[in-house]
mmCIF file of the N, C-alpha and C atoms, coordinates in Angstrom:
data_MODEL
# 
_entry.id   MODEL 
# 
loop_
_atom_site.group_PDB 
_atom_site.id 
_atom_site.type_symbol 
_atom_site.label_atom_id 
_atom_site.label_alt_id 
_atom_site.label_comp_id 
_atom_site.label_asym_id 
_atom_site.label_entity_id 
_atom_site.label_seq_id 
_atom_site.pdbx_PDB_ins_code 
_atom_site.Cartn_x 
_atom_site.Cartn_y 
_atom_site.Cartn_z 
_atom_site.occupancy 
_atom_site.B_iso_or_equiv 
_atom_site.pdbx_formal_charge 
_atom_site.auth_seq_id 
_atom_site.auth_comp_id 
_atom_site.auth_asym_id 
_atom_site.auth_atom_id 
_atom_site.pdbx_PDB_model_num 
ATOM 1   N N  . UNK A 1 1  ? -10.894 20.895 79.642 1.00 0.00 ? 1  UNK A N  1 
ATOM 2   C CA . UNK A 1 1  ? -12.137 20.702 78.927 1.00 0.00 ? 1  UNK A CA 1 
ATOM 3   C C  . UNK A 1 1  ? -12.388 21.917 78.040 1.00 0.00 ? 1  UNK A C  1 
ATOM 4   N N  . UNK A 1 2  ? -12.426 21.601 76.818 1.00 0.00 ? 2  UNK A N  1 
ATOM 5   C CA . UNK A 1 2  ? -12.978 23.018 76.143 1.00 0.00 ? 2  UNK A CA 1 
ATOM 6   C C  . UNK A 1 2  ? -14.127 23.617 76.336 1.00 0.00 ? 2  UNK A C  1 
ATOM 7   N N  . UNK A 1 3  ? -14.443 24.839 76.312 1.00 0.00 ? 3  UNK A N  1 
ATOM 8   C CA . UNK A 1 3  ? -15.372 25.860 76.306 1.00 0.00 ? 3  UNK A CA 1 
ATOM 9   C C  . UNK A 1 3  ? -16.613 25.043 75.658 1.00 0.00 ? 3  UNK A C  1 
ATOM 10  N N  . UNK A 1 4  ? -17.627 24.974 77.217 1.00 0.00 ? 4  UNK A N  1 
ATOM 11  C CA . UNK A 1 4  ? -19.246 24.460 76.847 1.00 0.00 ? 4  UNK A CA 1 
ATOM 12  C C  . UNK A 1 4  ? -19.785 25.702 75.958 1.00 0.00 ? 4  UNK A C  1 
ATOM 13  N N  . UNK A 1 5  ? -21.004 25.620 75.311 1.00 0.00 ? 5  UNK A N  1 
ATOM 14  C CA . UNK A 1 5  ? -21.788 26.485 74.185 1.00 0.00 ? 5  UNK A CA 1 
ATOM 15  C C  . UNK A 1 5  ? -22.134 27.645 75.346 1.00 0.00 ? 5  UNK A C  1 
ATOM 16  N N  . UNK A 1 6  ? -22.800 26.945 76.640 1.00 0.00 ? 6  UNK A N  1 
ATOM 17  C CA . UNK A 1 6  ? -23.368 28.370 77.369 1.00 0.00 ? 6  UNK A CA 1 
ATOM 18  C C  . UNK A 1 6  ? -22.270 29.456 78.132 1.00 0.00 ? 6  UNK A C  1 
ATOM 19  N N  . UNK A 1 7  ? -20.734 28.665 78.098 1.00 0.00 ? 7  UNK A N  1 
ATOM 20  C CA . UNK A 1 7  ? -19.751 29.650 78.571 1.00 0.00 ? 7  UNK A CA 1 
ATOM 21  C C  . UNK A 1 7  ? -19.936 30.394 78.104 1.00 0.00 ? 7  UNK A C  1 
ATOM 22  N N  . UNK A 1 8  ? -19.289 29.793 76.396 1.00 0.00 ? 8  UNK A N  1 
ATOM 23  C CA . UNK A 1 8  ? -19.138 30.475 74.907 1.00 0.00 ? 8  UNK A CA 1 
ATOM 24  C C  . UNK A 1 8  ? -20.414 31.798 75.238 1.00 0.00 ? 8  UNK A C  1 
ATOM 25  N N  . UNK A 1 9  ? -21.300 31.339 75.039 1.00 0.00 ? 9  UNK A N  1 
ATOM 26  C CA . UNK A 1 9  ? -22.595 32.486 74.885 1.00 0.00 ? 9  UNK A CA 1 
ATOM 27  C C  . UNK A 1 9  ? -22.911 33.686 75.872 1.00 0.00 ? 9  UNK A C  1 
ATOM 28  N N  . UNK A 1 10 ? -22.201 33.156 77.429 1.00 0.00 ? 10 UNK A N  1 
ATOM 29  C CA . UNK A 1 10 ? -22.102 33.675 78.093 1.00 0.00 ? 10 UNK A CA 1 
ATOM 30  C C  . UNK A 1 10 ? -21.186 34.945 78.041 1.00 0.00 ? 10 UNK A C  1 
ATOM 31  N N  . UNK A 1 11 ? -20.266 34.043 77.731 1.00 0.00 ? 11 UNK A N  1 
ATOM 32  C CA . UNK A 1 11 ? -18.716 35.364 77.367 1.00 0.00 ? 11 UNK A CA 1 
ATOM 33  C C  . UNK A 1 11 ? -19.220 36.621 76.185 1.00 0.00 ? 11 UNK A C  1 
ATOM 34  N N  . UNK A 1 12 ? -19.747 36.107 75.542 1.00 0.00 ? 12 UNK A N  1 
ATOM 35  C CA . UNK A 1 12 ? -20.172 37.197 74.140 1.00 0.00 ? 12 UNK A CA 1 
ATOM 36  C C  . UNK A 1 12 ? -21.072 38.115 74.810 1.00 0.00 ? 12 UNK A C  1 
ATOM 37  N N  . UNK A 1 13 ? -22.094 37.633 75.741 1.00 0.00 ? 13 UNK A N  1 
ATOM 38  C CA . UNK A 1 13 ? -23.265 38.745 75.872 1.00 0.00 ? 13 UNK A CA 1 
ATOM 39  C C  . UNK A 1 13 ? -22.362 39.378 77.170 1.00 0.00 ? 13 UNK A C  1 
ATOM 40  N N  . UNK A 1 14 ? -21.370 39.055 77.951 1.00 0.00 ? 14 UNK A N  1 
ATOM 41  C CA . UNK A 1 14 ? -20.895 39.682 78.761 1.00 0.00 ? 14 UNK A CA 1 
ATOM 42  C C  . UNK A 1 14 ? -20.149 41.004 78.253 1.00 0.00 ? 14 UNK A C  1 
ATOM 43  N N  . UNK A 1 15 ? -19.635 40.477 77.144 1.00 0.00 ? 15 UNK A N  1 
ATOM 44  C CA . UNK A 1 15 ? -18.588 41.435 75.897 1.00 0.00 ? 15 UNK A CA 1 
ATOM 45  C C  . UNK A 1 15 ? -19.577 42.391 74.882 1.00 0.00 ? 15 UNK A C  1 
ATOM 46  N N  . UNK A 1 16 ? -21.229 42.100 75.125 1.00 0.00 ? 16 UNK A N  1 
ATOM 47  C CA . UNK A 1 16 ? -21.832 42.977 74.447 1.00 0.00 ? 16 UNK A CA 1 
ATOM 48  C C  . UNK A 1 16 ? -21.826 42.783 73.098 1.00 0.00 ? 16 UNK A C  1 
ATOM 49  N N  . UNK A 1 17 ? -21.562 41.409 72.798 1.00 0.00 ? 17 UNK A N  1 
ATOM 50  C CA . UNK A 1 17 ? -21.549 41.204 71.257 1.00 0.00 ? 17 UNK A CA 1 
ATOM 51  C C  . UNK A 1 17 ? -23.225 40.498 70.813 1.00 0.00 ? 17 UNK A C  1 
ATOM 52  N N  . UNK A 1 18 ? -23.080 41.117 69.420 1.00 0.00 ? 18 UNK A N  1 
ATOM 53  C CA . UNK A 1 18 ? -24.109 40.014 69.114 1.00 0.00 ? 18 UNK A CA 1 
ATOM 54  C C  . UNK A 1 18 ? -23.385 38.754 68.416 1.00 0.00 ? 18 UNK A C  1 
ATOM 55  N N  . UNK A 1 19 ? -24.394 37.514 68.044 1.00 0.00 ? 19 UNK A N  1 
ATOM 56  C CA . UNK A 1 19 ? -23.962 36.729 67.770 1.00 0.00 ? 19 UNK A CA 1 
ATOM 57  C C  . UNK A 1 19 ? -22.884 37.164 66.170 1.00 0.00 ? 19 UNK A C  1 
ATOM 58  N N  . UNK A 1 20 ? -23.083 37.869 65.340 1.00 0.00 ? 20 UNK A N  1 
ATOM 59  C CA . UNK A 1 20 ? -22.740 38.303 64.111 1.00 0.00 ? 20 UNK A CA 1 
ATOM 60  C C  . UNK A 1 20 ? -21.190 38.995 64.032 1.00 0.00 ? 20 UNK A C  1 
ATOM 61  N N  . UNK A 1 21 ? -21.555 39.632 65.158 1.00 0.00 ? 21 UNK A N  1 
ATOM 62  C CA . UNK A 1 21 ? -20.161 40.789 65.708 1.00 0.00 ? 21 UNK A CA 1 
ATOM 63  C C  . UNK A 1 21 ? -18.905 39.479 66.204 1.00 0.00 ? 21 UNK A C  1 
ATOM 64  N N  . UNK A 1 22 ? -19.248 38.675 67.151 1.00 0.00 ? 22 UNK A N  1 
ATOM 65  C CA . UNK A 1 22 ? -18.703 37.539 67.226 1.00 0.00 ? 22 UNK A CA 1 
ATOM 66  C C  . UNK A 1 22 ? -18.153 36.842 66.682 1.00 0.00 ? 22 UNK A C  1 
ATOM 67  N N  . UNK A 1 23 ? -18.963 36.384 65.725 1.00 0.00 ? 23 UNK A N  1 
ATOM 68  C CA . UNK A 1 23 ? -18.315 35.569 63.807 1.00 0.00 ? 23 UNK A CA 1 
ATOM 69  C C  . UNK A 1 23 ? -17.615 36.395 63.541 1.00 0.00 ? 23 UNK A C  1 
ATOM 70  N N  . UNK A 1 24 ? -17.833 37.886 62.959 1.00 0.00 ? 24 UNK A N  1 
ATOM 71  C CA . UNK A 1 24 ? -17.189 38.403 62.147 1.00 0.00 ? 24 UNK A CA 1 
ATOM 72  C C  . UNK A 1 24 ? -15.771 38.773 63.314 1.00 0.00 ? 24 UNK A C  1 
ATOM 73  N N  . UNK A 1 25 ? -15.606 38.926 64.671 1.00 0.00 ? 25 UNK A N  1 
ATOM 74  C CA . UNK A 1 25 ? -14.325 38.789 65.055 1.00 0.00 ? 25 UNK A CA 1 
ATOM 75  C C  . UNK A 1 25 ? -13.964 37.465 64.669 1.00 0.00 ? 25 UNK A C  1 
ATOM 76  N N  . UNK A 1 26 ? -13.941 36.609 64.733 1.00 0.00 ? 26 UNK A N  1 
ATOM 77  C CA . UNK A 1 26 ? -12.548 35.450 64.215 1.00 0.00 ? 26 UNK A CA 1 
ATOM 78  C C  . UNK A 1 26 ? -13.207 34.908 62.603 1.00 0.00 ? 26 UNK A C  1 
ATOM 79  N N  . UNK A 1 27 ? -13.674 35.773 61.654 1.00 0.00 ? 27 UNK A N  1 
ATOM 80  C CA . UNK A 1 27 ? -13.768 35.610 60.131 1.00 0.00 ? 27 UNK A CA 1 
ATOM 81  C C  . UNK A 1 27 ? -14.680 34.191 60.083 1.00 0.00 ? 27 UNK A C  1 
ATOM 82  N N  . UNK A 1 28 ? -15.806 33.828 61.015 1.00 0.00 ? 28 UNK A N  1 
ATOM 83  C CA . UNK A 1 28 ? -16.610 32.650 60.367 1.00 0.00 ? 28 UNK A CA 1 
ATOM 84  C C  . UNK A 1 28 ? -18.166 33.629 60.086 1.00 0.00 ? 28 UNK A C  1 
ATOM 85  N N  . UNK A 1 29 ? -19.086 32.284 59.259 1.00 0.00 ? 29 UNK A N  1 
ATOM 86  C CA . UNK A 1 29 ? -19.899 33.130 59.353 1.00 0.00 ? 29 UNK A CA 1 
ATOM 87  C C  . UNK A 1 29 ? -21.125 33.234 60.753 1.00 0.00 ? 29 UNK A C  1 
ATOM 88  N N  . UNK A 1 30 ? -21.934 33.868 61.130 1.00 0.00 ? 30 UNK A N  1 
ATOM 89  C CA . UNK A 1 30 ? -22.723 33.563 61.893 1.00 0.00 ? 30 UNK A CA 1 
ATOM 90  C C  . UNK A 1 30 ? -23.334 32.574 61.945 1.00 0.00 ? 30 UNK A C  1 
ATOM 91  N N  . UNK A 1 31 ? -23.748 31.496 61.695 1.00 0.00 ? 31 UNK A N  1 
ATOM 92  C CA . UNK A 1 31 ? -24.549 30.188 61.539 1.00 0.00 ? 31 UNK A CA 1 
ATOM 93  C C  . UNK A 1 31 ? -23.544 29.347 62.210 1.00 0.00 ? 31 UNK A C  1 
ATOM 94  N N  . UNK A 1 32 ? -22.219 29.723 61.656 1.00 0.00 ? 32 UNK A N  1 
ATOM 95  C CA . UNK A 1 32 ? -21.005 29.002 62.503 1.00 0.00 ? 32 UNK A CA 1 
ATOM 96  C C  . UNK A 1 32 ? -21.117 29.074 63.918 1.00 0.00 ? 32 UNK A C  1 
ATOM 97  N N  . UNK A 1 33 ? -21.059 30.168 64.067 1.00 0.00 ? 33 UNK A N  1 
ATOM 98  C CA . UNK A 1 33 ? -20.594 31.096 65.863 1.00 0.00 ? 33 UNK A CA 1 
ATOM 99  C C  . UNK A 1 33 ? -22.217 30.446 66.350 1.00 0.00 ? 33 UNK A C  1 
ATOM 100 N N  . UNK A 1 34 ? -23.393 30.366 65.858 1.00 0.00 ? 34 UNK A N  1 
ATOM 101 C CA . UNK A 1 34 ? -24.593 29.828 66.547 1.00 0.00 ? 34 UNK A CA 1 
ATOM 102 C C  . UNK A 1 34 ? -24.490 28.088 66.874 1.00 0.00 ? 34 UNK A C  1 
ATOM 103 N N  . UNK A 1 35 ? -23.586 27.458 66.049 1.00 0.00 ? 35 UNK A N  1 
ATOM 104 C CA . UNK A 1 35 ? -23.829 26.279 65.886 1.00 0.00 ? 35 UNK A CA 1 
ATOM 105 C C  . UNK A 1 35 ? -22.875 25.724 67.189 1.00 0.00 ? 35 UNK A C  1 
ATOM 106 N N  . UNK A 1 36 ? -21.561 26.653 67.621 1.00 0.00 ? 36 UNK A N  1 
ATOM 107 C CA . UNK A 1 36 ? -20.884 27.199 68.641 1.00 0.00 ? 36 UNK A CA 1 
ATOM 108 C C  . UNK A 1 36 ? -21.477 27.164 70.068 1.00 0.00 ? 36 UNK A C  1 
ATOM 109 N N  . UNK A 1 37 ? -22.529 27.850 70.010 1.00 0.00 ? 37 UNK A N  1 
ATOM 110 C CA . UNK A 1 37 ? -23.329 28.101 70.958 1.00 0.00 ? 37 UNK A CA 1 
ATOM 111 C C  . UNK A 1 37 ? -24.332 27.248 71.348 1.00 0.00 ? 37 UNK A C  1 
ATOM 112 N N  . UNK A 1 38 ? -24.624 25.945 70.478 1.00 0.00 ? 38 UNK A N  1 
ATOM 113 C CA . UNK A 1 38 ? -25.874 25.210 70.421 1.00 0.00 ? 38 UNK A CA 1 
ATOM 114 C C  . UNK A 1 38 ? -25.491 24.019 71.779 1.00 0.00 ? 38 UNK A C  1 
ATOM 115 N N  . UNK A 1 39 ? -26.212 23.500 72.450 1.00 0.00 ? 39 UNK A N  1 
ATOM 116 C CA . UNK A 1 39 ? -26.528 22.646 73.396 1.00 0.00 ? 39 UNK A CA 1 
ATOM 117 C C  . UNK A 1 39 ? -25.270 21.443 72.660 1.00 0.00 ? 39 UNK A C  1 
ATOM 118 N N  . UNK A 1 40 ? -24.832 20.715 73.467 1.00 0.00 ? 40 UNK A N  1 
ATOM 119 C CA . UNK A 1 40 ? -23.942 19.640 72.500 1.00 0.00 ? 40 UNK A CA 1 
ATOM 120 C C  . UNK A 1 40 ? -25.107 18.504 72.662 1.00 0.00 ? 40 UNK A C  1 
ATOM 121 N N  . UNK A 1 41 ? -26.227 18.641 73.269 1.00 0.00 ? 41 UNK A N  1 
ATOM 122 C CA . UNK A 1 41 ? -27.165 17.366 72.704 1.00 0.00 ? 41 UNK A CA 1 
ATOM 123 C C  . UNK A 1 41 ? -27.940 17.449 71.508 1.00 0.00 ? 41 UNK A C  1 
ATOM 124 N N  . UNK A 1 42 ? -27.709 18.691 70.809 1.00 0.00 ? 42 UNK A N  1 
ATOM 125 C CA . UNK A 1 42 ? -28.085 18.834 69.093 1.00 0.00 ? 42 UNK A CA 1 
ATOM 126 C C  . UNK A 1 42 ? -27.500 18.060 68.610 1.00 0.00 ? 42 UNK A C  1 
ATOM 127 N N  . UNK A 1 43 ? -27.746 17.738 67.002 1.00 0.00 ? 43 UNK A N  1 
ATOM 128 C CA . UNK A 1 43 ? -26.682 17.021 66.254 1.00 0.00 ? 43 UNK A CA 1 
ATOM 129 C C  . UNK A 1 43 ? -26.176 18.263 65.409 1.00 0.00 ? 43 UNK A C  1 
ATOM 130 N N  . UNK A 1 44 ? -26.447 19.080 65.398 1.00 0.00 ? 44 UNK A N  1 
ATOM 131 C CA . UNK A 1 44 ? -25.769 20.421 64.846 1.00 0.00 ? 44 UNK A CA 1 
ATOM 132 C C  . UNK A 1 44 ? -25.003 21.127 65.552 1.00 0.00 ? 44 UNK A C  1 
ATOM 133 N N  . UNK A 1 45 ? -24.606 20.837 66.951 1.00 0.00 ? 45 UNK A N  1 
ATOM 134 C CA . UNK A 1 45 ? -23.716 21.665 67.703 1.00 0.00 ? 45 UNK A CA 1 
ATOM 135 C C  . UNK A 1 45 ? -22.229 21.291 67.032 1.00 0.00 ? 45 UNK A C  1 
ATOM 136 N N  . UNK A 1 46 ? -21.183 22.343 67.597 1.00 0.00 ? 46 UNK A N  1 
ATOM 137 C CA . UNK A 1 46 ? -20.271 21.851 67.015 1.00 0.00 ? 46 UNK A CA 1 
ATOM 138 C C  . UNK A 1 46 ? -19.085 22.827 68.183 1.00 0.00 ? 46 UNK A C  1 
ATOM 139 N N  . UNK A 1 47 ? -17.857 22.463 68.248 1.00 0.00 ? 47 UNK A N  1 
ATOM 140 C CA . UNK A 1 47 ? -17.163 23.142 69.554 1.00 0.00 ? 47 UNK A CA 1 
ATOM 141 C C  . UNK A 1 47 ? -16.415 24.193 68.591 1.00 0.00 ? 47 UNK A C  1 
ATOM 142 N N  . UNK A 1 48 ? -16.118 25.563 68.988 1.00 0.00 ? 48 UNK A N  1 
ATOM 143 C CA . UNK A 1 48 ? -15.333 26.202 68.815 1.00 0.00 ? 48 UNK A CA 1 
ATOM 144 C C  . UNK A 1 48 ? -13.725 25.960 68.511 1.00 0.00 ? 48 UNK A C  1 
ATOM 145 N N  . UNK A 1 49 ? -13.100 25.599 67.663 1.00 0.00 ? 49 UNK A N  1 
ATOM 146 C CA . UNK A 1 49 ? -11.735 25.620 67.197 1.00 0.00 ? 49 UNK A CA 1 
ATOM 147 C C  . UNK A 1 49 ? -10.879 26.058 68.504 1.00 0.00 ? 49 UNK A C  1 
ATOM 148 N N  . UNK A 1 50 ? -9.457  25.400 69.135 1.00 0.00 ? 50 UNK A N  1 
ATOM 149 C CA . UNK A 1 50 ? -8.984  26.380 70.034 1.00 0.00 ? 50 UNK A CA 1 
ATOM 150 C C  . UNK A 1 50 ? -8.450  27.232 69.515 1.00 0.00 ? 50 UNK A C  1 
ATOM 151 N N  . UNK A 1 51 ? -7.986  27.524 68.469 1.00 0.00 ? 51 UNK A N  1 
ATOM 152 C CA . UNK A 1 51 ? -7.199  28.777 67.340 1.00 0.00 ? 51 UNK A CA 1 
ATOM 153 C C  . UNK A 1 51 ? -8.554  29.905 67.178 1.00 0.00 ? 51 UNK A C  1 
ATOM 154 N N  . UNK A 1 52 ? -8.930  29.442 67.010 1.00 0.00 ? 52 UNK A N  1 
ATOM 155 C CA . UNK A 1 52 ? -10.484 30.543 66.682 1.00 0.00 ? 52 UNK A CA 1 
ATOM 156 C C  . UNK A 1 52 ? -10.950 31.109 68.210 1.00 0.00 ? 52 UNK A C  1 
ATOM 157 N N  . UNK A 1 53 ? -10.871 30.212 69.542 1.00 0.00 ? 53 UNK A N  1 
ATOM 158 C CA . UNK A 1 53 ? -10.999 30.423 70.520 1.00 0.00 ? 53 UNK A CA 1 
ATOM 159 C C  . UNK A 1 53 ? -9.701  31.260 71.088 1.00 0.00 ? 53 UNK A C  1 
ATOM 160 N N  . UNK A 1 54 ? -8.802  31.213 70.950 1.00 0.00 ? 54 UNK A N  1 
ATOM 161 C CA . UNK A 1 54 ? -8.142  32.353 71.686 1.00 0.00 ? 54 UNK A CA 1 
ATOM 162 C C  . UNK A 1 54 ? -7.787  33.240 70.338 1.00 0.00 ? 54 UNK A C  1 
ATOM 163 N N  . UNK A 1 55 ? -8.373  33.320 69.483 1.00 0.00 ? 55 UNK A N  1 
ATOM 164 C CA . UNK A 1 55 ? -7.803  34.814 68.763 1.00 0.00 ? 55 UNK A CA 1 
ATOM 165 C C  . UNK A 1 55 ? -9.206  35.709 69.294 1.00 0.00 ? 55 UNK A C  1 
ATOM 166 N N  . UNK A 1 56 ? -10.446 34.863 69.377 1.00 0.00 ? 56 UNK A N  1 
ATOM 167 C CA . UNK A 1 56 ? -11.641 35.789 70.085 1.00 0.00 ? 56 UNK A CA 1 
ATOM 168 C C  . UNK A 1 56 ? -10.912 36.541 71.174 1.00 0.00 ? 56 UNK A C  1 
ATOM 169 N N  . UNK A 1 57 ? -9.895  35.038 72.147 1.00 0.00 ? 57 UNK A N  1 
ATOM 170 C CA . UNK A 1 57 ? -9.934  35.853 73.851 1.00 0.00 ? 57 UNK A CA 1 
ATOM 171 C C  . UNK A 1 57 ? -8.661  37.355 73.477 1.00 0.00 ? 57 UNK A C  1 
ATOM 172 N N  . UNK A 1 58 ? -7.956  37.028 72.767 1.00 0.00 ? 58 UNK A N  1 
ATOM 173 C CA . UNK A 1 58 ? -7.128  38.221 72.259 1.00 0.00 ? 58 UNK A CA 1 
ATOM 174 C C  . UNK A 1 58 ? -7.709  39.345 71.241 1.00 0.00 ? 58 UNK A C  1 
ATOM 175 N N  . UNK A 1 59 ? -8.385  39.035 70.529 1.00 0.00 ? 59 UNK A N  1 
ATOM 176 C CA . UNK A 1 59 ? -9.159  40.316 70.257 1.00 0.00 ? 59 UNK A CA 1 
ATOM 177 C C  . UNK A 1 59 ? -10.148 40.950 71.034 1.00 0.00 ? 59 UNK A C  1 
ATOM 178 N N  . UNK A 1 60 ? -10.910 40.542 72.219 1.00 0.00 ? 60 UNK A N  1 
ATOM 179 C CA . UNK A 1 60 ? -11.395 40.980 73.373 1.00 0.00 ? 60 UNK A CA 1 
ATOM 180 C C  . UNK A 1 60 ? -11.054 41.278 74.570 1.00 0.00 ? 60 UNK A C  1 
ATOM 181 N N  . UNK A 1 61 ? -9.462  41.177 74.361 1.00 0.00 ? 61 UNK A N  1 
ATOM 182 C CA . UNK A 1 61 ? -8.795  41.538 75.406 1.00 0.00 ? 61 UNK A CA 1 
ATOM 183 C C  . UNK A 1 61 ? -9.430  40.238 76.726 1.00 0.00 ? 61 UNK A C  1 
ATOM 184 N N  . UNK A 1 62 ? -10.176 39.237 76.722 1.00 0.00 ? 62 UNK A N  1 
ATOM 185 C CA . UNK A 1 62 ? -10.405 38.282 77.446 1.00 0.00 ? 62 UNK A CA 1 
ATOM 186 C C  . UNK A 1 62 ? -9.063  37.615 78.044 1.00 0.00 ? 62 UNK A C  1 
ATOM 187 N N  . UNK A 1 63 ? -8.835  37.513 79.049 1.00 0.00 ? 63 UNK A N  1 
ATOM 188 C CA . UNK A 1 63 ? -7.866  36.167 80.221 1.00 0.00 ? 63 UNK A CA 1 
ATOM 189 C C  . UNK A 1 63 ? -8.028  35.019 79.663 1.00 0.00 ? 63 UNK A C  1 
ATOM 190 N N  . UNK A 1 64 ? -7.151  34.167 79.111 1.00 0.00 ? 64 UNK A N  1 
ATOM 191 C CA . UNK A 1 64 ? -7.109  32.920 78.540 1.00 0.00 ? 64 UNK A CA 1 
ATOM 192 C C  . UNK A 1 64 ? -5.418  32.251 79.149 1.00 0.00 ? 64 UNK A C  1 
ATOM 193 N N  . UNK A 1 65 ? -5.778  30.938 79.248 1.00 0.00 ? 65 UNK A N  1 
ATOM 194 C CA . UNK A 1 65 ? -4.338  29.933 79.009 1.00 0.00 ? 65 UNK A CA 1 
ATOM 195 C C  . UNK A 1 65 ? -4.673  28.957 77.991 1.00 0.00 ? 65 UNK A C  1 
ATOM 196 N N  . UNK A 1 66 ? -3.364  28.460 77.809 1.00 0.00 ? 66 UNK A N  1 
ATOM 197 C CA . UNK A 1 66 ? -3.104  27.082 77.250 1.00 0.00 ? 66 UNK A CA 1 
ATOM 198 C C  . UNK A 1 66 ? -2.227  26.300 77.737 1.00 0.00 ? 66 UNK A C  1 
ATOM 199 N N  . UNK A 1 67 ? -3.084  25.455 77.685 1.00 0.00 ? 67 UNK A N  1 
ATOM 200 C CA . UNK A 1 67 ? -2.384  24.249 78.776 1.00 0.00 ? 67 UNK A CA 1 
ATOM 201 C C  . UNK A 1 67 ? -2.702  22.858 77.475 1.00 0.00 ? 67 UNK A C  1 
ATOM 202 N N  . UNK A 1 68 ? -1.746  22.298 77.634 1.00 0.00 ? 68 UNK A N  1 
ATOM 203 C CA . UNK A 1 68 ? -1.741  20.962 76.723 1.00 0.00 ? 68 UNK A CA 1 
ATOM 204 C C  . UNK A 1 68 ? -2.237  21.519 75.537 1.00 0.00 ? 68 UNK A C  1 
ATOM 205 N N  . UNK A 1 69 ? -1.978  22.168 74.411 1.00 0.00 ? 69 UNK A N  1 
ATOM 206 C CA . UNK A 1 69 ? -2.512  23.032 73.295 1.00 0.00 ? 69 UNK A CA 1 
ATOM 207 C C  . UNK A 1 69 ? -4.108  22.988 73.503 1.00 0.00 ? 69 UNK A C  1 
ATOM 208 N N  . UNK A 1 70 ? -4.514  23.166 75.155 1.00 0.00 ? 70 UNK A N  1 
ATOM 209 C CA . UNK A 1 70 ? -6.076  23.385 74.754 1.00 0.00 ? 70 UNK A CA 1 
ATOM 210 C C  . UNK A 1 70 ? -6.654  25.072 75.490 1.00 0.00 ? 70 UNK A C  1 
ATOM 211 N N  . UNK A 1 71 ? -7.283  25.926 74.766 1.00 0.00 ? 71 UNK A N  1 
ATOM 212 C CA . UNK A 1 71 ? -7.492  26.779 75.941 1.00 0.00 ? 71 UNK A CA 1 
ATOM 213 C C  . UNK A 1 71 ? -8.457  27.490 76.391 1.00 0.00 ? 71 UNK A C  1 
ATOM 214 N N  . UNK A 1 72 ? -8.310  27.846 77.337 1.00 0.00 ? 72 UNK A N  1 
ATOM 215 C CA . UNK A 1 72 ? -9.020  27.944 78.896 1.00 0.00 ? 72 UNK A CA 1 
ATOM 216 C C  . UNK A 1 72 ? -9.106  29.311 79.037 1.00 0.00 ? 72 UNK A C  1 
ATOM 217 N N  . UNK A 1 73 ? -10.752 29.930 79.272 1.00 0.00 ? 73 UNK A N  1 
ATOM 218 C CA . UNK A 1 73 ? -10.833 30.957 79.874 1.00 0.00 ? 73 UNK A CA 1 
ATOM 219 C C  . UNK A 1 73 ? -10.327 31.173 81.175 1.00 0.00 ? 73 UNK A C  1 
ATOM 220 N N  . UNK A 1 74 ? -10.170 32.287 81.803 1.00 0.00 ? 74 UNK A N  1 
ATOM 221 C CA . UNK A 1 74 ? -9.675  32.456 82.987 1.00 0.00 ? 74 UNK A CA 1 
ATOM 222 C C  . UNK A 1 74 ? -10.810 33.010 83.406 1.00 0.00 ? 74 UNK A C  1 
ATOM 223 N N  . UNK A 1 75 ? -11.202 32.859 84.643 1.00 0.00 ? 75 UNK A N  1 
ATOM 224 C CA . UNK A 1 75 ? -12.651 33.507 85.133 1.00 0.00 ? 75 UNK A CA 1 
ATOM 225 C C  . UNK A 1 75 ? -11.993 34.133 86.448 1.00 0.00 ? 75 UNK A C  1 
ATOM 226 N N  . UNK A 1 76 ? -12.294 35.010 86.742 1.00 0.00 ? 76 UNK A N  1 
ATOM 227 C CA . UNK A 1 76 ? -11.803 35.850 88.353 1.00 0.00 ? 76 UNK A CA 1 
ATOM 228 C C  . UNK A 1 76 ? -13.049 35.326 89.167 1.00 0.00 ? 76 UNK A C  1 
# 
């Protein structure tokens, strides 16, 4: 299952990012990375890319797999 909005949001404030610092790690703009984060019962939510999702978990040094080209935080 890909990454729900409150993982997503979760992982960033764990990493001390703001939402902006976030965008600007994988080159979208912020409105993007919020729309990321939005409830999926908006009609403006939208899921994180898995390419955009693990270049975040590799530029944060974050635990990730891929399994079936989809990927997966690793949580301890």
């Amino acid at each position: 299952m890909p990454v729900e909005p409150n993982q997503l949001k979760k992982l960033r404030k764990e990493l001390g990012l703001t939402q902006a610092e976030a965008a600007e790690s994988v080159r979208v703009e912020r409105q993007t990375w919020i729309s990321w984060e939005r409830d999926t019962d908006k009609p403006t939510a939208r899921t994180i890319p898995d390419g955009l999702l693990e270049l975040f978990c590799i530029k944060h040094k974050v635990n990730y797999k891929v399994l079936d080209k989809k990927v997966y935080i690793v949580y301890h």
